[in-house]
C-alpha positions as CSV (number, residue, x, y, z in Angstrom):
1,X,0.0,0.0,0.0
2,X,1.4,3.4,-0.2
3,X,-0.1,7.0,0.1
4,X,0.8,10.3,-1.5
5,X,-0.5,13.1,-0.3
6,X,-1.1,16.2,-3.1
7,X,1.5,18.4,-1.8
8,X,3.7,15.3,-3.2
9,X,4.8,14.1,-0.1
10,X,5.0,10.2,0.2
11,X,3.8,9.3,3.1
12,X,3.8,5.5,2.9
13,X,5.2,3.1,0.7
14,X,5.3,-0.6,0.3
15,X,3.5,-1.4,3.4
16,X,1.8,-5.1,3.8
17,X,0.2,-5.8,6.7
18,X,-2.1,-8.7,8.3
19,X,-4.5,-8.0,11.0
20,X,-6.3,-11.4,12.7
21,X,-9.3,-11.0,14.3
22,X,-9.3,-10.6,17.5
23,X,-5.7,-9.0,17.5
24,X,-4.1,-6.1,19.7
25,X,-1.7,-5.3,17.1
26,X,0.7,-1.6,17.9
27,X,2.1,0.4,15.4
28,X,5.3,1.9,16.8
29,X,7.6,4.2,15.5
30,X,9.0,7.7,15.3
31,X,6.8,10.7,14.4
32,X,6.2,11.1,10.9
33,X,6.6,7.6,9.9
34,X,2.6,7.5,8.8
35,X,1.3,5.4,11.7
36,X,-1.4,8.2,11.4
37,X,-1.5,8.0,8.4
38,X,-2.3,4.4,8.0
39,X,-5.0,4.3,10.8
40,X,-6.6,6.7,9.0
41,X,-6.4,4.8,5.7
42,X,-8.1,1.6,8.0
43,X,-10.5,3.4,9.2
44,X,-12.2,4.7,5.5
45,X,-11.4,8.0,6.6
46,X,-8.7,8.6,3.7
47,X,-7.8,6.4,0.0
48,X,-4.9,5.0,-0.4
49,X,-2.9,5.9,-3.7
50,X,-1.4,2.5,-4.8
51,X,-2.7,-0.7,-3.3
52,X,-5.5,-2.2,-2.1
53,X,-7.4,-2.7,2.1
54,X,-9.4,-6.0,1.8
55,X,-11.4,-6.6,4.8
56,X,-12.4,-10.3,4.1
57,X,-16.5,-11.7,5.0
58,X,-17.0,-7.9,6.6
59,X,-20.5,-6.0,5.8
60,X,-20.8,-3.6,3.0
61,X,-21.2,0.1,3.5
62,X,-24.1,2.4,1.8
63,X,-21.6,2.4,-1.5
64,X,-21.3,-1.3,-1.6
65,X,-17.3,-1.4,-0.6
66,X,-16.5,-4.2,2.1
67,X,-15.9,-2.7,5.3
68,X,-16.2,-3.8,9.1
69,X,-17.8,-2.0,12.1
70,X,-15.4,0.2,12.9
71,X,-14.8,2.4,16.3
72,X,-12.0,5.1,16.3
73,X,-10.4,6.7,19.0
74,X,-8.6,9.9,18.8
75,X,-5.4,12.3,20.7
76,X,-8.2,14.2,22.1
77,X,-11.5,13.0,23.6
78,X,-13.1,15.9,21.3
79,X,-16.5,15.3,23.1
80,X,-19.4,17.7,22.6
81,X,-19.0,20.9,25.6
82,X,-22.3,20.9,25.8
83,X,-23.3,17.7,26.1
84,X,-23.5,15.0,28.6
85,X,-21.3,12.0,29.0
86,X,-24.5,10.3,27.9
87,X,-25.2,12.0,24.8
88,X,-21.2,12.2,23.7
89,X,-21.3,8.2,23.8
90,X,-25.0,8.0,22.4
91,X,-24.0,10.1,19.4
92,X,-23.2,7.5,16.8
93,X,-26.0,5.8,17.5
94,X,-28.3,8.8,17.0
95,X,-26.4,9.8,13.7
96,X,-27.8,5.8,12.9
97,X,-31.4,6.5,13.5
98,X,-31.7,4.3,16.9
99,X,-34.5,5.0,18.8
100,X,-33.7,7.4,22.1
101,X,-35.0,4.8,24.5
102,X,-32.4,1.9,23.3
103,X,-29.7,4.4,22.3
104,X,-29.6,6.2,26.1
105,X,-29.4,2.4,27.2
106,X,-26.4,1.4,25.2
107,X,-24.5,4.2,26.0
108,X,-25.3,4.1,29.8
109,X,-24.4,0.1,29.3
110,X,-21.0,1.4,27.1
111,X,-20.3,4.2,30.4
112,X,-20.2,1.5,32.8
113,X,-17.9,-0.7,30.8
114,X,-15.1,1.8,30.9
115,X,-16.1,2.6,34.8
116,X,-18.3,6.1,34.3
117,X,-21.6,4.4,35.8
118,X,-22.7,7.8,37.7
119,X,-21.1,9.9,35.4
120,X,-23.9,9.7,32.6
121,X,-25.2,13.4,33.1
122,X,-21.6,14.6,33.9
123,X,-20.8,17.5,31.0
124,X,-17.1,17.3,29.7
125,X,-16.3,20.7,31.7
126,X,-16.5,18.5,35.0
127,X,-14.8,15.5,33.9
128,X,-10.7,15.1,34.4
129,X,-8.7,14.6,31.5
130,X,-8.4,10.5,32.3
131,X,-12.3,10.6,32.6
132,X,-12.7,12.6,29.4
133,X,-11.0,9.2,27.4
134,X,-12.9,7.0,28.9
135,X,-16.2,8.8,27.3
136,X,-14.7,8.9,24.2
137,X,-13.6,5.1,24.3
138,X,-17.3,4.3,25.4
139,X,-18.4,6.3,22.4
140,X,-16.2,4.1,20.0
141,X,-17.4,0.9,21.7
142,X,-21.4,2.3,21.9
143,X,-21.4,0.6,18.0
144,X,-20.0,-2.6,19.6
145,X,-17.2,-2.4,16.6
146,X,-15.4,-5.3,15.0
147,X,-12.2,-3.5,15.2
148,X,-11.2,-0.4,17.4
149,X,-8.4,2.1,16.4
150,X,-6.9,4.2,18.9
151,X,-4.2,6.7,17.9
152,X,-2.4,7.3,20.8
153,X,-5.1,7.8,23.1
154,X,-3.5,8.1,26.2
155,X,0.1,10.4,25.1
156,X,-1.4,13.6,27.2
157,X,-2.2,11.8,30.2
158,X,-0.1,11.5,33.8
159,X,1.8,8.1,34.0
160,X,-0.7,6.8,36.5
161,X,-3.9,7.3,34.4
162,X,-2.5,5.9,31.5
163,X,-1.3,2.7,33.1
164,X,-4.7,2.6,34.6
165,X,-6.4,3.0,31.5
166,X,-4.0,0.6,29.8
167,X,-4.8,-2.2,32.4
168,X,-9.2,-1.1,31.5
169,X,-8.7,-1.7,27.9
170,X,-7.3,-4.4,28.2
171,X,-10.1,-6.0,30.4
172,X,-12.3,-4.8,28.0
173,X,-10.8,-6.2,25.0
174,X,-10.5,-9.5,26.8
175,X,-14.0,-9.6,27.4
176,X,-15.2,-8.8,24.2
177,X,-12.3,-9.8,21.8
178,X,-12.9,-7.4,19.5
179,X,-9.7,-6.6,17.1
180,X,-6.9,-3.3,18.3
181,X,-4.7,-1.6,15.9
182,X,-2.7,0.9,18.9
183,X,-0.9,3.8,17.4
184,X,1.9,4.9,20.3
185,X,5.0,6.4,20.7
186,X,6.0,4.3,23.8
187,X,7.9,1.0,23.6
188,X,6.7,0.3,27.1
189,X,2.7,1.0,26.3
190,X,3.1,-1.4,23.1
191,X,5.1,-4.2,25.2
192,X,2.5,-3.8,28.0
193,X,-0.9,-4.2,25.9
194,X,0.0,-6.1,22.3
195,X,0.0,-9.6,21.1
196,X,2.5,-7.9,17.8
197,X,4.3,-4.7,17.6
198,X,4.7,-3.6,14.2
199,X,8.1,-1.4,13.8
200,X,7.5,1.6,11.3
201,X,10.6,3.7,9.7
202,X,10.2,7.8,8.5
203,X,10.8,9.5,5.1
204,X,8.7,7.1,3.4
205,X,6.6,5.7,6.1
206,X,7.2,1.6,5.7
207,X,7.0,-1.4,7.8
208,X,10.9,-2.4,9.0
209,X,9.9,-5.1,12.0
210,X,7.2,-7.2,13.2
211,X,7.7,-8.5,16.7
212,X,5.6,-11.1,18.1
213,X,5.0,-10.4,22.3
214,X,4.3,-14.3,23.6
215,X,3.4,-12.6,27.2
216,X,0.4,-14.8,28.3
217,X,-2.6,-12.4,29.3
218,X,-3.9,-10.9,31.6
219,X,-1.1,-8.7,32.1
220,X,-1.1,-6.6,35.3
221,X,1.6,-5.1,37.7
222,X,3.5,-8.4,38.5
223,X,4.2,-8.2,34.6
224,X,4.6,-5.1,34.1
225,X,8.2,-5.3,37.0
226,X,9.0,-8.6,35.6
227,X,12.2,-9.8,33.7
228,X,10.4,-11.0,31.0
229,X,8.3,-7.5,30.5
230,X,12.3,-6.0,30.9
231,X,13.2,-8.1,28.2
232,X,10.5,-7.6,25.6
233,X,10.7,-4.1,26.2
234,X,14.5,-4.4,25.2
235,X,13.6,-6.5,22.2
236,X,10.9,-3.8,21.1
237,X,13.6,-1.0,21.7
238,X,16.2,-2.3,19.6
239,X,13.9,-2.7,16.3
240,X,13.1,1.0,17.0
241,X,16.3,2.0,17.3
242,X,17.3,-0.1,13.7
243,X,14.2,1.6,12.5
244,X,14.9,5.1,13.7
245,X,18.5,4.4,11.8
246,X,17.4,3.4,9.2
């Protein structure tokens, strides 16, 4: 696949990539290697220029092209100000016609599943920054999606938020399977939550590694300060380092 944006720029090239279902797959790698760039190309959001994104059995979208439920989490929560917690998550379903009753109970259901139950009349003004993800994660789960892209969702957040947060997705995605792509900058965030880290290079964005993390699940503190964590994390470091090189 590759993409080229009009100002000429090249912003990926050659890159082949399997996702399984079910997968918590990272893409890591310096800024401005396109790990944007290609969620943005998975999630229908921009074309490709060469290449093709085959999602195989998935539903069809209203212009007939295969595509899967999708859920996509930004940088910033960029939640409605003057709405509720309720009606930021409830949005997507309101944009799909569902009736207010069933809508207002999805999203109270999707609240609770990232721990907000209470919070559901809570407007974004009140909320913390940690709390302020969590709504927008509920709103990308509300669709119950096939596949959930994050781009680094939790980069602006204190150390101990984010390593909350990472152990909540990850309970989440273990109860519902659903398939991760994780765009981050941190070697230790991809070790801690991925079954595969995929190693991008800059100037064009390509694929230089793909590094399998054998780690049983669930992963909680007692992995996070073990040897073997140490050691993938070393593992994952290197390939960035060969890719940042290169």
């Amino acid at each position: 696949m590759e993409k080229r944006f009009g100002t000429g720029t090249l912003a990926l090239r050659g890159v082949d990539l399997d996702i399984g279902r079910g997968d918590f797959l990272s893409l890591l790698g310096p800024s401005g290697c396109g790990k944007s760039t290609l969620l943005r190309i998975l999630a229908g959001l921009i074309e490709p220029s060469a290449g093709i994104l085959d999602w195989p059995s998935a539903e069809h979208d209203a212009r007939g092209t295969p595509r899967p439920r999708l859920g996509f989490v930004f940088q910033e929560p960029t939640l409605m100000p003057w709405a509720t917690a309720l009606s930021n998550v409830a949005l997507p379903l309101r944009l799909e016609g569902v009736a207010r009753s069933e809508r207002e109970d999805r999203a109270a259901e999707a609240l609770a599943r990232v721990g907000l139950a209470g919070f559901e009349n809570a407007y974004p003004r009140a909320l913390s920054g940690g709390m302020k993800m969590r709504v927008s994660i509920a709103r990308a789960l509300v669709t119950s999606p096939e596949i959930l892209l994050m781009d680094e969702p939790f980069a602006a957040l204190d150390e101990i938020t984010r390593f909350r947060l990472n152990n909540d997705l990850l309970a989440i995605w273990q109860g519902a399977r659903f398939t991760v792509v994780f765009v981050t900058h941190s070697v230790f965030e991809s070790v801690y939550l991925s079954r595969r880290v995929v190693v991008m290079a800059a100037r064009p964005g390509r694929v230089v590694r793909e590094l399998a993390i054998d780690a049983s699940y669930p992963r909680d503190e007692a992995f996070r300060t073990s040897a073997e964590y140490a050691a993938l994390c070393r593992t994952v470091s290197l390939g960035l380092s060969e890719a940042i090189a290169e």
